[in-house]
C-alpha positions, -999 to 999 in steps of 0.1 A, spaced: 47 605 -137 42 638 -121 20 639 -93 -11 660 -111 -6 634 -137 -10 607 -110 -39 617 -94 -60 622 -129 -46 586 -139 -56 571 -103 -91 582 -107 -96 578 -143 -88 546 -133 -107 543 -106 -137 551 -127 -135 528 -148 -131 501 -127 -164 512 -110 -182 516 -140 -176 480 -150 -180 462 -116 -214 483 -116 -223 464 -147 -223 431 -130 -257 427 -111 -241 407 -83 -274 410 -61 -267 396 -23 -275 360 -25 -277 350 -63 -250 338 -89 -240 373 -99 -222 371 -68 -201 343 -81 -195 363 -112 -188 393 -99 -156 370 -74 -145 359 -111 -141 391 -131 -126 410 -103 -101 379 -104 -93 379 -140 -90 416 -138 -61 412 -108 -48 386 -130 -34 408 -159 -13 427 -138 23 424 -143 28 410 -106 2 385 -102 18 368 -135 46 370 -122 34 358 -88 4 334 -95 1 319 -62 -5 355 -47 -40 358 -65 -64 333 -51 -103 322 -49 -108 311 -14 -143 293 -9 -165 306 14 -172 274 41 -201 255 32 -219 279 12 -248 263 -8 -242 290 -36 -204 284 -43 -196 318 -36 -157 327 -34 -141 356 -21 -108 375 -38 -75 373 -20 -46 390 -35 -14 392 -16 16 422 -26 43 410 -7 66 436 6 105 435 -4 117 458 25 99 434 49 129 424 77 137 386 75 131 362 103 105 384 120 70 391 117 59 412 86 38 441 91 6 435 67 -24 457 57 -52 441 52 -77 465 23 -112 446 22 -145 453 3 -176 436 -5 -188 426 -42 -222 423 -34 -253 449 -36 -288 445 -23 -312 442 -45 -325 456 -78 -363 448 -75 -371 487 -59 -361 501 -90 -395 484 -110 -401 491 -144 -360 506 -148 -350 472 -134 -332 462 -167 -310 496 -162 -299 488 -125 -267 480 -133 -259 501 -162 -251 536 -151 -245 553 -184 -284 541 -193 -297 546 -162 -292 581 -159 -313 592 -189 -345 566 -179 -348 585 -143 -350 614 -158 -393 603 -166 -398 597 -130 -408 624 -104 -383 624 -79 -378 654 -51 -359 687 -62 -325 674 -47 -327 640 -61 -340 657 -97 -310 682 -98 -285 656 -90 -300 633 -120 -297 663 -144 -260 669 -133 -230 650 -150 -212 652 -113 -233 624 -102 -233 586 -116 -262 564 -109 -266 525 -103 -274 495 -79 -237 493 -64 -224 522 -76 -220 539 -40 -224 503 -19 -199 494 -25 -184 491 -62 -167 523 -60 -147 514 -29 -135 479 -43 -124 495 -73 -103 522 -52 -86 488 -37 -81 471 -67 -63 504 -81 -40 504 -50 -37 469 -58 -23 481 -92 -1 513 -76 20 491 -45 19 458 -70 47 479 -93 65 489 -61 66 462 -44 99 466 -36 98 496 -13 70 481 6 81 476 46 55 450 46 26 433 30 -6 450 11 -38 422 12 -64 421 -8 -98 410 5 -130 413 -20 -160 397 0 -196 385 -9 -221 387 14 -216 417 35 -253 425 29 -264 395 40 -252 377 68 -215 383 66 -204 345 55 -177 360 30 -161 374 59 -161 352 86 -149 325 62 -122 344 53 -108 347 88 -100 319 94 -82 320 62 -62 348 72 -57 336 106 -46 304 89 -19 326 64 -11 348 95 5 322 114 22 302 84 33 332 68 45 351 100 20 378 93 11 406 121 -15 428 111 -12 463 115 -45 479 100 -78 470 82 -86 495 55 -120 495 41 -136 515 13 -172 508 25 -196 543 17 -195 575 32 -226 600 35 -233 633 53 -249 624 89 -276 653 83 -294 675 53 -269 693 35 -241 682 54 -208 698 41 -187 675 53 -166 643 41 -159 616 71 -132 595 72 -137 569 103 -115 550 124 -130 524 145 -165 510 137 -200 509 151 -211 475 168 -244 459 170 -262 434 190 -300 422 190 -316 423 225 -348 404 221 -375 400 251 -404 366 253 -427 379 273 -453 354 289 -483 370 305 -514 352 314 -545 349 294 -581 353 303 -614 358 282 -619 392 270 -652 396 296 -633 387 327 -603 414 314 -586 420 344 -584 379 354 -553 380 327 -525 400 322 -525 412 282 -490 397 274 -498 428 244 -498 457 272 -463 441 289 -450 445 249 -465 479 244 -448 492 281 -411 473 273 -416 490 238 -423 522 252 -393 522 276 -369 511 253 -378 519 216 -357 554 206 -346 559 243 -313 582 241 -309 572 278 -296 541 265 -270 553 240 -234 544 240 -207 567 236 -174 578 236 -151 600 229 -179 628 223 -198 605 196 -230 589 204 -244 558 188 -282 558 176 -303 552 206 -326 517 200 -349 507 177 -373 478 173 -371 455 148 -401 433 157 -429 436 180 -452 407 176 -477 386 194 -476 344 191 -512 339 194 -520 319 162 -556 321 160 -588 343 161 -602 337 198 -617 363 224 -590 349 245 -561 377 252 -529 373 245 -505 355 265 -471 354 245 -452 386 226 -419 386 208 -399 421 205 -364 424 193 -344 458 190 -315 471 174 -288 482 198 -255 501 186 -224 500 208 -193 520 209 -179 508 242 -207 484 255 -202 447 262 -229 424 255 -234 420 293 -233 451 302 -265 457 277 -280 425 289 -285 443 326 -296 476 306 -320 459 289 -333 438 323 -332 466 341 -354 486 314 -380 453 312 -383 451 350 -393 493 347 -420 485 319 -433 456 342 -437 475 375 -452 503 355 -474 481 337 -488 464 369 -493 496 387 -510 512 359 -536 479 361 -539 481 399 -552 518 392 -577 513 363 -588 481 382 -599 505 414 -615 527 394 -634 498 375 -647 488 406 -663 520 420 -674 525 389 -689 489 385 -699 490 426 -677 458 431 -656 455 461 -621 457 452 -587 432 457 -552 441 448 -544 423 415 -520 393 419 -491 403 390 -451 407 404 -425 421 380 -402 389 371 -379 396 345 -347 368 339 -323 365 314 -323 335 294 -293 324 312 -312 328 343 -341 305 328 -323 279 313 -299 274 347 -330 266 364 -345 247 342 -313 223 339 -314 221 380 -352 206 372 -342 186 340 -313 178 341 -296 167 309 -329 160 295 -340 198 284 -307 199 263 -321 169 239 -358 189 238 -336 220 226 -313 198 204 -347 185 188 -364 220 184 -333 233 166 -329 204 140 -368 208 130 -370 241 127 -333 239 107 -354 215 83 -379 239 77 -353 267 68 -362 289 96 -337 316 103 -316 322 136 -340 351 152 -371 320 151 -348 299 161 -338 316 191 -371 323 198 -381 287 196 -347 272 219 -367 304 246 -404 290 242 -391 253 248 -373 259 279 -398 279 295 -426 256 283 -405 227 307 -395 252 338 -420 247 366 -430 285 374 -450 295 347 -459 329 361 -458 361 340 -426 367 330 -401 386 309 -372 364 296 -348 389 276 -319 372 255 -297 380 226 -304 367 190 -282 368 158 -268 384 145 -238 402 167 -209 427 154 -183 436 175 -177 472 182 -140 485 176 -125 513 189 -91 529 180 -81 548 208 -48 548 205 -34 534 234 -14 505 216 16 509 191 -5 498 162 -35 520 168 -9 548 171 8 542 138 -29 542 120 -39 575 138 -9 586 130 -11 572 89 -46 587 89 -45 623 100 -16 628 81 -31 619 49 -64 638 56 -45 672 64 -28 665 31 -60 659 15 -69 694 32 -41 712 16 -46 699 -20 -86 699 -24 -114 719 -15 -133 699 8 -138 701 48 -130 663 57 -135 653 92 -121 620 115 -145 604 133 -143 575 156 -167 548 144 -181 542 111 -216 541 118 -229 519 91 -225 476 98 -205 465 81 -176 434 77 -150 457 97 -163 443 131 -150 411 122 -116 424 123 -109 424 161 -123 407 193 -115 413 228 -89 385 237 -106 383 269 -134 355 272 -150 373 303 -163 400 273 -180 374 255 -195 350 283 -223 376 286 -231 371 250 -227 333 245 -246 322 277 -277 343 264 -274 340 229 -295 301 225 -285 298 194 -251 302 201 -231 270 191 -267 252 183 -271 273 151 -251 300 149 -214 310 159 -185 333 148 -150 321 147 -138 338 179 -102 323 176 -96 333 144 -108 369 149 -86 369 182 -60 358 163 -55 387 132 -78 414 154 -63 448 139 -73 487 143 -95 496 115 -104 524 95 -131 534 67 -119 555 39 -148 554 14 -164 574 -11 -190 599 -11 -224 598 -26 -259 590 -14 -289 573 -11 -274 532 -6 -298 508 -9 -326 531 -25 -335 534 -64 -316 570 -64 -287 555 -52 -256 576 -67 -218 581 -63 -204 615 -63 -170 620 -92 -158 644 -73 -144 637 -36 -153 599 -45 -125 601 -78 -100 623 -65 -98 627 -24 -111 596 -15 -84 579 -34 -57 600 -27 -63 598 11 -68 558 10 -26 562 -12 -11 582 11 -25 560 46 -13 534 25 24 546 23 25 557 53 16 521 68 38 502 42 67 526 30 71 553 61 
């Protein structure tokens, strides 16, 4: 097959594949997701190879999962791969799952069936970019399409290609097709341990994690395509801050725990002082995710309780490192917010013709580590079993790990004997790693290496201005990939996370034990997660997949 050949065939292919995964509504969270596991298995299973090689195409449950859902592993096992030493394996991984179709109202029946779809939108008002793209036959529309159907059927092509070669390959080509990447990443972190397990019975080393997750322009009418090595991390800094009521006549008796929320908002919320960066690229600066007070009833009383939680993005961060940040920030908002009271107080006074007396609030700001420490030198054992007790009712009434945390917080501080005004900041679920490929270790070289070699090829043969960035700035299941081997970078995190080993954990070994450089090679289109979501044919069917071949060779032929 000559090479123009090829490429038409590969994303023909390609195509087609992601026109028929599009057509299974496998919405985060629902039985389609199960379905979705199954066809993509039966479709692996008529390949030449995998009859051939059964036990190379497997469901692997995901652990304890009340929905049964499965993920896809399929295994090409190199033939060039050097006996009695560890084989070189790629792992390619993509989620089956989309969000959800319920934005897309009275079209909902059409969600999932691009060809349809198209033609319906065309009676809705939509803005002149979105309308000009619906008219075109460059763009395909559907729930999936772009996030990330497209990208799994790219893998399950390559799949195809290296399955009827398979005796070139230096090493090992994995499959990985994942559910629950848009919710809470339980495909994934099931799966590692899986691969952990397969790594070290199998004598696998990982040299690479290839995703095919979405790519997008980072601005309006950005001409560029992005291919990313490295991905963004996240973490959830949260804040319980305890003030001190009063009635609403005697105002300045109290301190509005709603003023401490509005000045640690203030300080915090889309501050680019508090961005992470390297290598030149900056992460999103913070963003609050929840800002509100506990009071449960109508009362002139103020308020004496708030819960805020923010979004933080890291490139090079560790978790205690934005602890401090986000202490130091509180303790700014506090001081602020005092001296701002001690001012409008004095002026309250002359204005009332009351004498006037310094206002009793000090800026106390701990980490929940910090609380609970002194608590347990109070308690004792004792404040473990009120914890252990608050988790297990909540867990009964389905309450997620954010009100969970939140709940372990309020408990310990209800039993610590200083119950000034305070700010107690702590991490919540859920947390995803940061990785970044600088290319200071033999692996992360060969991937750099694999990488830029394939995207100047990709310059040379199409028209498009494709650029390598260093962290794919969407979440995604590419955190789970690597971990720092070093427990001091986690301690910050575990000792402040509280539900951490009560409700909620990450398989840290098992992480440790495959972590790999990754990379995102995905296709182009726009608008995931919105009713005009739609995947581009051209870069998505013809680049994309060529780039994603040739990274591949280069990592498993040379």
């Amino acid at each position: 097959m000559g090479e123009i050949v090829h490429k038409a065939w590969v994303g023909s292919r390609m195509k087609a594949i992601t026109l028929e995964l599009t057509r299974i509504n496998s919405t985060v969270g629902t039985a389609g997701e199960v379905a979705i596991a199954g066809e993509i298995y039966r479709k692996l299973g008529e390949l030449p190879y995998f009859k051939e090689h059964p036990g190379q195409l497997r469901l692997l449950p995901v652990r304890g999962d009340a929905l049964g859902r499965q993920c896809v592993l399929a295994v090409v096992e190199g033939g060039k791969a050097p006996p009695q030493q560890p084989v070189r394996t790629v792992l390619g991984l993509g989620h089956m799952d989309t969000a959800g179709i319920e934005d897309y109202g009275e079209l909902k029946e059409y969600a999932c069936r691009p060809e349809l779809l198209q033609e319906q939108m065309k009676s809705i008002q939509f803005s002149k970019e979105n309308r000009e793209d619906i008219e075109s036959a460059e763009w395909l529309f559907g729930r999936g399409i772009f996030d990330m159907k497209a990208g799994v059927a790219a893998l399950m092509v390559m799949i195809e290609l290296f399955a009827q070669q398979a005796e070139k390959l230096t090493g090992n080509f994995v499959f990985l097709g994942l559910p629950d990447e848009e919710g809470a990443s339980a495909g994934m972190l099931s799966a590692v341990q899986d691969l952990a397990g397969l790594a070290q019975s199998k004598r696998w080393e990982f040299v690479a994690a290839v995703d095919t997750d979405y790519m997008t322009g980072r601005y309006p009418n950005d001409p560029h395509k992005y291919v990313y090595l490295g991905t963004v991390g996240k973490l959830l800094p949260c804040f319980y801050i305890y003030g001190e009521e009063t009635h609403v006549g005697e105002a300045f008796n109290g301190l509005d725990a709603n003023l401490l929320a509005a000045g640690v908002v203030n300080e915090i919320d889309m501050c680019t002082g508090m961005c992470d960066s390297a290598d030149g690229e900056v992460t999103l600066p913070p963003v609050s995710l929840q800002l509100r007070d506990l009071k449960q009833e109508y009362s002139v009383q103020t308020v004496n309780a708030v819960a805020v939680y923010f979004n933080h993005s890291t490139h090079l961060s560790q978790p205690e490192a934005v602890l401090a940040q986000y202490k130091e920030k509180a303790q700014q908002a506090f001081q602020k917010v005092t001296a701002r009271l001690t001012n409008e107080y004095r002026q309250y006074c002359e204005l009332a013709g009351i004498p006037f007396q310094e206002l009793p609030w000090q800026a106390n700001v701990l980490t929940f580590e910090e609380l609970y420490q002194a608590v347990k030198a109070e308690k004792g054992d004792s404040i473990d079993a009120l914890i252990g007790k608050v988790i297990a009712e909540l867990q009964e009434l389905g309450r997620d790990d954010r009100e969970l945390s939140l709940a372990v917080v309020q408990e310990v501080h209800k039993n610590y004997s200083d119950q000034n005004s305070k700010i107690i900041v702590y991490f919540a679920p859920p947390y995803y790693p940061h990785i970044y490929v600088e290319g200071t270790e033999e692996r992360e070289k060969q991937l750099l290496a694999a990488v830029g070699e394939a995207v100047e090829t990709a310059r040379s043969h199409f028209n498009y201005d494709i650029v390598m960035r260093k962290f794919y700035p969407y979440i995604s299941d590419l955190s789970y990939c690597s971990l720092p081997r070093t427990q001091d970078s986690l301690d910050g995190l575990q000792n402040n996370m509280p539900a951490w080993q009560r409700s909620y954990s990450l398989p840290v070994e098992a992480i440790q034990r495959i972590s790999m450089p990754v990379v995102n090679i995905g296709p182009y289109g726009k608008d995931a997660h919105k009713l005009s979501e739609r995947l581009s044919c051209s870069y998505s069917f013809d680049a994309m997949p060529f780039i994603l071949e040739k990274t591949l060779e280069k990592l498993l032929i040379g």
